[in-house]
C-alpha positions in Angstrom: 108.2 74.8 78.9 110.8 75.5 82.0 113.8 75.6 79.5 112.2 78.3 77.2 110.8 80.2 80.5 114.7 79.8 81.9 115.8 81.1 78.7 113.5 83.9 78.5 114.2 84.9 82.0 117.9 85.0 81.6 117.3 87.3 78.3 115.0 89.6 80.7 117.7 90.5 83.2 120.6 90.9 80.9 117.9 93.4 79.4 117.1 94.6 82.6 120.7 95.2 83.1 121.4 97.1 80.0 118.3 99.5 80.9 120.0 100.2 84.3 123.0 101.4 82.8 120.9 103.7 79.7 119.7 106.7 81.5 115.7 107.1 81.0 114.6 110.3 82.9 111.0 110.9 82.0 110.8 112.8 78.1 114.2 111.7 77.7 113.8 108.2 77.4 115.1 107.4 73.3 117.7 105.5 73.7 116.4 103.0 76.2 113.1 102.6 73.7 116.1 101.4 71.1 117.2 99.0 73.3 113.6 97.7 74.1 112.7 97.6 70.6 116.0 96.2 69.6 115.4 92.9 72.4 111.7 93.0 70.4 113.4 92.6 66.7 116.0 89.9 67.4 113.3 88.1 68.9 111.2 88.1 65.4 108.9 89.9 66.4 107.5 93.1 64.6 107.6 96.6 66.5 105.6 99.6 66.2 107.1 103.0 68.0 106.1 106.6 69.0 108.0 109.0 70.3 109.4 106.9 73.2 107.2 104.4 73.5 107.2 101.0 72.0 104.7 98.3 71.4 104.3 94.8 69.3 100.8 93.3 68.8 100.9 89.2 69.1 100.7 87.2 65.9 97.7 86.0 64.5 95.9 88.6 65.9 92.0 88.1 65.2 89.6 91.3 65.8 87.1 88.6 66.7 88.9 88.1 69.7 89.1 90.2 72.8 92.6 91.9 73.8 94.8 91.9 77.2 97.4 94.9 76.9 100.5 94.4 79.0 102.2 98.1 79.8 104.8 98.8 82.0 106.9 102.1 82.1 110.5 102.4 81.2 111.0 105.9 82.5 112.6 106.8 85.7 113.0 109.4 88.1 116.3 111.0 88.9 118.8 109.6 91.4 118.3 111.7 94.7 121.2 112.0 97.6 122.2 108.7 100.0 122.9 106.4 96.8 126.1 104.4 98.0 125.9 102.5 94.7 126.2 103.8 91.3 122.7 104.1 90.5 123.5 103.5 86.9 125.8 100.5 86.9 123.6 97.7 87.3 125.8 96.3 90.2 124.4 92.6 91.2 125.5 90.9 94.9 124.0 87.2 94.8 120.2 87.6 93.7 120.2 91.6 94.4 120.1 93.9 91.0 120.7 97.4 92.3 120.5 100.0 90.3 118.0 102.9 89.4 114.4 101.9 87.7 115.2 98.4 89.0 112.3 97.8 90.8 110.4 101.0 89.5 109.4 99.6 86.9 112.4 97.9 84.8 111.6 94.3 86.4 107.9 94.6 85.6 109.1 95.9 82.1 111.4 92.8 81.3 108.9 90.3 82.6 105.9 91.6 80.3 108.3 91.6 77.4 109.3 88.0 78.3 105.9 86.6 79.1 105.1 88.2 75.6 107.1 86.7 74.0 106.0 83.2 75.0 102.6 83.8 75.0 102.2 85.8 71.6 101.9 82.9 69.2 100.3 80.4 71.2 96.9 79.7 70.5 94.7 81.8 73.4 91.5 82.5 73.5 92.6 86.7 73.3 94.9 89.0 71.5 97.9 90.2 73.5 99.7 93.6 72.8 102.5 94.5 74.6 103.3 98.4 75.1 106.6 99.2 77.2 105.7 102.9 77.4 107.3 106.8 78.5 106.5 109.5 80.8 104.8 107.5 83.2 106.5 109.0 86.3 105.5 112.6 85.1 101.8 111.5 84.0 102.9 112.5 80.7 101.0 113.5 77.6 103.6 111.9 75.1 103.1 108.4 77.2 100.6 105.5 77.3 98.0 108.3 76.9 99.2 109.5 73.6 99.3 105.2 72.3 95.9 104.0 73.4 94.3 105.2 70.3 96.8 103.4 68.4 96.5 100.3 69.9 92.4 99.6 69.1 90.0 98.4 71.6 91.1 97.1 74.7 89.2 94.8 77.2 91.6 94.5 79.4 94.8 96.3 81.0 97.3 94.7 83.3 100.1 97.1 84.6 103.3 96.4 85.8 104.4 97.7 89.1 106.3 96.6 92.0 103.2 94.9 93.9 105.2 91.6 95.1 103.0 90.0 92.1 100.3 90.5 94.3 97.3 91.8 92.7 96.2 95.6 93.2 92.6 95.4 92.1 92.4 99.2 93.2 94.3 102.1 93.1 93.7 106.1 94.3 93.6 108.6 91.7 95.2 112.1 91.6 93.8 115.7 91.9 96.2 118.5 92.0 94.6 121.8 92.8 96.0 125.3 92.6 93.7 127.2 95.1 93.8 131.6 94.9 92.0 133.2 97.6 91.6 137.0 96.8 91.5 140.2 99.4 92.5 143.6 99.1 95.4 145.2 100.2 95.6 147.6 103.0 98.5 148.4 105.9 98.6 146.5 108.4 99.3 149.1 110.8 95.3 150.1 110.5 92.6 148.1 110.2 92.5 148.0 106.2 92.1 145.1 103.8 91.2 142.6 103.3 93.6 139.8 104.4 93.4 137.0 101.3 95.9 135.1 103.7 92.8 134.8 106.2 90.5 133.8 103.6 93.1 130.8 102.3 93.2 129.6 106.0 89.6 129.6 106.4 89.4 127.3 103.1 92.5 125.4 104.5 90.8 124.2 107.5 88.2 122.8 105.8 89.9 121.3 103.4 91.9 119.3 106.9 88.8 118.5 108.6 86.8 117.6 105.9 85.6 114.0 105.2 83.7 112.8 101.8 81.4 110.5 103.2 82.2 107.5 100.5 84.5 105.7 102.2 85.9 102.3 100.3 86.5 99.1 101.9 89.8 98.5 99.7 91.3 102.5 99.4 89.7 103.8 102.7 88.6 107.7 102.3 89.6 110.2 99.8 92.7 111.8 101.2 93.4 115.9 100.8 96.6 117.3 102.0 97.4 120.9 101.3 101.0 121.4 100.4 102.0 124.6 99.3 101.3 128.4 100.2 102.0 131.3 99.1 100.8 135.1 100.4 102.2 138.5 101.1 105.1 141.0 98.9 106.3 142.6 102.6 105.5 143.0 106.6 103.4 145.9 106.4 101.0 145.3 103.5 97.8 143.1 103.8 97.8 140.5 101.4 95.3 140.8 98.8 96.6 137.4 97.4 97.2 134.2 98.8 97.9 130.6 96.4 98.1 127.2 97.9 98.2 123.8 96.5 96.1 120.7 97.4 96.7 117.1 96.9 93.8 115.0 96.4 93.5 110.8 96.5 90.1 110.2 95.4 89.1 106.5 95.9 87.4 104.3 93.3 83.7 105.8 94.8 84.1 109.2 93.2 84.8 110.5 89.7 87.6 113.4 89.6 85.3 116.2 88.6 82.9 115.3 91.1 85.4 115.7 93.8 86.3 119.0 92.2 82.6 119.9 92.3 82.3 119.5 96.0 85.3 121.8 97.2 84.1 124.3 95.1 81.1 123.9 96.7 83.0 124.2 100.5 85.4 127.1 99.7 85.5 131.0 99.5 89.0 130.4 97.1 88.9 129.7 93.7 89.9 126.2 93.2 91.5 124.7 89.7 92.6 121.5 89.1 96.0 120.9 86.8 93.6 118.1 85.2 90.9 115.7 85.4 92.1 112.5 84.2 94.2 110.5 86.5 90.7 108.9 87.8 90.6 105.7 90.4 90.2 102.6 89.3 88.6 99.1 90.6 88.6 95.7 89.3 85.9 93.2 90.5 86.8 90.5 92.7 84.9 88.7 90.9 86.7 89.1 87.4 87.8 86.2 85.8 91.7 87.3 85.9 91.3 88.5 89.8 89.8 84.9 90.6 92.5 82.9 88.6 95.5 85.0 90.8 93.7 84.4 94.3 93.2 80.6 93.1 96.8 81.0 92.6 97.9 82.2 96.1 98.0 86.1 95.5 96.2 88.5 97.8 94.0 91.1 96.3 94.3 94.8 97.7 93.8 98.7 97.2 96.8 100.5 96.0 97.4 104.1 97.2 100.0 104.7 94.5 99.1 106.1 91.1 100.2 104.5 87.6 99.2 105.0 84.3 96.2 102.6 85.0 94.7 105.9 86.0 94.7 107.0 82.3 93.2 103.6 81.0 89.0 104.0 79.9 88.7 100.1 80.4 89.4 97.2 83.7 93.0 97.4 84.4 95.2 94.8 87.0 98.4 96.3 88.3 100.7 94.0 89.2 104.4 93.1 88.6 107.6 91.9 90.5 109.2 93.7 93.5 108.0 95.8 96.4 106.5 99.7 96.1 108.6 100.7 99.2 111.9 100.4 97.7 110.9 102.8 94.7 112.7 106.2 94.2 114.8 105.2 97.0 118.7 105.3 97.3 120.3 102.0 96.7 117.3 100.8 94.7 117.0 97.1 94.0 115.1 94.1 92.4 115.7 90.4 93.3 116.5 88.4 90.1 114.7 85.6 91.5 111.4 87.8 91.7 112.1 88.6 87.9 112.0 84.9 87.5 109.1 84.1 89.5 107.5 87.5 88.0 107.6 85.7 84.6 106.2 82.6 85.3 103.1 84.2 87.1 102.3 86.6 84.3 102.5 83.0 82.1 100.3 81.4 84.6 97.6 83.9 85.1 97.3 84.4 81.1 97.4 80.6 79.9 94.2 79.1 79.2 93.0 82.2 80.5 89.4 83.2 79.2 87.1 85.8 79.8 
């Protein structure tokens, strides 16, 4: 078994490397889905594709059976300033890979694939399918959202992101609201108007001191921070318009819409959300998967990072090599030997695994 996993994780960062050097901004992310597939193909196995995103169901899959989906991302964001190294030449010092979509998420990437590819034909207890999916760091439509019907029943998700192959058995969601208070316009020499502006303020204030009362032991409280404003055409006229954005982290103790529900409730402004969907999830403790990685020395925790777990109707793990602090980050990097160690976790946690 260690010569095949050596193997295997030796194919995974020379993949790895390639994807470092393919640009993969979010909806342009084609060529990189060649390579992926390509690695798929000369491995024997047979590969399905849409759009950008790529997947491969494991042989001798039974619809008796239940079914783990492995997803990562291979999407990136773009390079900001204070890179000193090329962010697209894969440049490796001793065990440090540094190079953009290293850590977020080309090492959780290359591990699935490899831990795939051992586990696919051997004779578990559960289908794998392994989906290596686009727009993820846009929450795009034409990403893992735009496969799951494709892909048949799932029973179970585990996501790949830099947690130090810890297990994230939580995570926030997402709300982002586009709030309009309205007024009337007047000068503001005279007492005329009235001043929208004032109004937004009102609603903003609340929105800071407010605190939902379901606070959870793994997320802590839902988190609003208002981000954006904008009021006024010029100095002398009252603003009979004023727009601001709010960022909401619901934890796993509220739906979306719910949240939603309650501001409404609390505000003078009109308040509409971009979208619903990117919802909170939670894992039992107690789940067979979870129990198996804290028998195996990993620390369960809530994430306040979102993923595309957010998008996924059924129990989802996230977890995958490297660490969430060096993402979108100049100079960013992934150890090889966490790629290797990444591998043989994911092979770990999933052989002789049942439900």
């Amino acid at each position: 078994m260690s010569d095949v996993i050596n193997q295997l994780s030796d194919e995974a960062v020379g993949l790895l490397t390639q994807l470092i050097k393919t640009p993969s901004f979010s909806r342009e992310e084609g060529v990189a889905a060649t390579l992926i597939q390509e690695f798929l193909v000369a491995h024997g196995v047979a590969v399905q594709r849409q759009q950008h995103n790529v997947w491969a169901v494991s042989a001798n899959f039974n619809t008796g059976k239940p079914t783990i989906l492995l997803n990562s991302h291979h999407d990136t964001v773009k390079p900001g300033l204070g890179w000193t190294y090329p962010p697209f030449e894969a440049v490796q010092e001793g065990d440090k890979l540094i190079g953009l979509g290293s850590n977020d998420a080309g090492a959780s990437v290359v591990s699935l694939l490899a831990a795939f590819l051992y586990l696919q034909d051997k004779p578990n207890t559960f289908n794998l399918i392994c989906a290596i999916t686009a727009e993820e760091e846009i929450s795009g439509a034409n990403g893992i959202r735009s496969v799951l019907p494709e892909l048949g029943k799932i029973d179970l998700g585990i996501v790949g992101e830099p947690t130090g192959m810890n297990l994230a058995i939580a995570e926030k969601g997402l709300i982002v609201l586009d709030g309009t208070a309205h007024g009337k316009t007047g000068h503001a020499a005279r007492d005329e108007g009235e001043n929208a502006l004032y109004k937004a303020l009102e609603d903003i204030n609340w929105l800071r001191q407010y605190s939902f009362p379901k606070v959870s032991p793994l997320l802590g409280p839902v988190k609003m921070t208002v981000t954006q404003i904008t009021a006024g055409t010029q100095h002398n006229v009252v603003p009979d318009r004023c727009q601001f954005v709010v960022d909401v982290r619901p934890n796993e103790l509220y739906q979306n819409q719910e949240v939603v529900a309650i501001i409404r409730a609390n505000v003078q402004s009109e308040i509409v959300p971009r979208s619903t969907h990117l919802n909170s999830s939670r894992i039992s403790e107690k789940h067979p998967l979870i129990r198996k990685g804290i028998a195996m020395g990993k620390a369960a925790y809530g994430s306040p990072t979102l993923s595309d777990q957010s998008m996924m109707p059924f129990e989802t793990l996230k977890m995958g090599p490297g660490e969430s602090a060096r993402s979108h980050t100049p100079d960013e990097f992934i150890l090889v030997s966490e790629i290797r160690a990444g591998i043989r976790d994911y092979i770990e946690l999933l052989t002789d695994f049942s439900f």
